[in-house]
N, C-alpha and C positions, 0 to 999 in steps of 0.2 A: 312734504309728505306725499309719497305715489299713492296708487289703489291699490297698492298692498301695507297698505298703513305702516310702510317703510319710510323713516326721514332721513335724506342723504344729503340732508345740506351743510355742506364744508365744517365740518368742528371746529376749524380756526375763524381768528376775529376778520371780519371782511378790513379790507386797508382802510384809511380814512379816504371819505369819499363813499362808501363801499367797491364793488367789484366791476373793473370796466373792461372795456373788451375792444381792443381796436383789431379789424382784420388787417391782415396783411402774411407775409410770406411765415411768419413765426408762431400763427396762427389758422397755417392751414390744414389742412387733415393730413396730411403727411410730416407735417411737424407733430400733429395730435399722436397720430400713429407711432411715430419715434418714440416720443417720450411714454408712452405706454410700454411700449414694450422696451425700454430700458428699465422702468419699474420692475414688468414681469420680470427681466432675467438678474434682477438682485436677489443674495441668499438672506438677506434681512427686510425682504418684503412683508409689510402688513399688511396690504390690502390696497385697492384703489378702485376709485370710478371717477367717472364725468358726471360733473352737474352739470344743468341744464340753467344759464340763466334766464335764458325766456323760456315761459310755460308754452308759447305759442311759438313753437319757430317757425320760419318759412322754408318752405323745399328749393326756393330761389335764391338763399344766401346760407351759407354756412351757419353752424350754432354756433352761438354763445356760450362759452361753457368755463368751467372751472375744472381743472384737475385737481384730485385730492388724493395724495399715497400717502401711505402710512409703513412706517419699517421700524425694526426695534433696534434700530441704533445708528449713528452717524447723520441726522435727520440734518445738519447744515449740509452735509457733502451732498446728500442725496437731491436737497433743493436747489443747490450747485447746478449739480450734474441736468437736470432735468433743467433749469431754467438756461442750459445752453442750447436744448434743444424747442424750447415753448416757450414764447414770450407772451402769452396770454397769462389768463390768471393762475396762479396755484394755493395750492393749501398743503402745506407735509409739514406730518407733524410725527409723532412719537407714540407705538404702541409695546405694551411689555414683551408680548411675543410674535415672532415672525410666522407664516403663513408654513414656511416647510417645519418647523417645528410646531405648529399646530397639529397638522397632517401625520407628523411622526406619531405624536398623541393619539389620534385617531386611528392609526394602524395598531399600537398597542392596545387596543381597547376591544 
């Protein structure tokens, strides 16, 4: 939970072990970067962010982090596609409606 009494911590079950994090090149912010924005430009986006797995990072080593998207449909292809680009942790799972059909919503309103 942040201080905006928002909880973003991955809706999916952490793996067995929980969630680890090894750096390396598939893990780096240029890898982070990719697969972000391969999320962004899907039309069955639901959503995403990065957790944080340490509360306390260091400005001396990259975070620890977990991506977590959410799209309303093809949730294997889409964990596919993104775990070519990020070999750290992820979470995508399945929401009923996508982000530009939300926004459609929202303009009719």
């Amino acid at each position: 939970v942040d201080r905006s009494g928002m909880d973003f911590t991955p809706p999916c079950d952490p793996p067995q072990g929980g969630w680890s994090f090894e750096h390396g090149p598939g893990t780096s912010n240029e890898a982070l970067e990719a697969a972000m924005a391969y999320v962004s430009a899907q039309p069955g986006r639901a959503g995403a962010w990065v957790y944080n797995l340490d509360p306390t990072p260091s400005e001396f080593q990259p975070a620890e982090v977990v991506i977590v998207a959410a799209f309303s449909g093809e949730v294997a292809r889409h964990e596919a596609a993104i775990g070519e680009l990020w070999s750290g942790p992820l979470c995508v799972f399945e929401r009923s409606v996508s982000e530009p059909e939300l926004r459609a919503i929202q303009d009719e309103l």
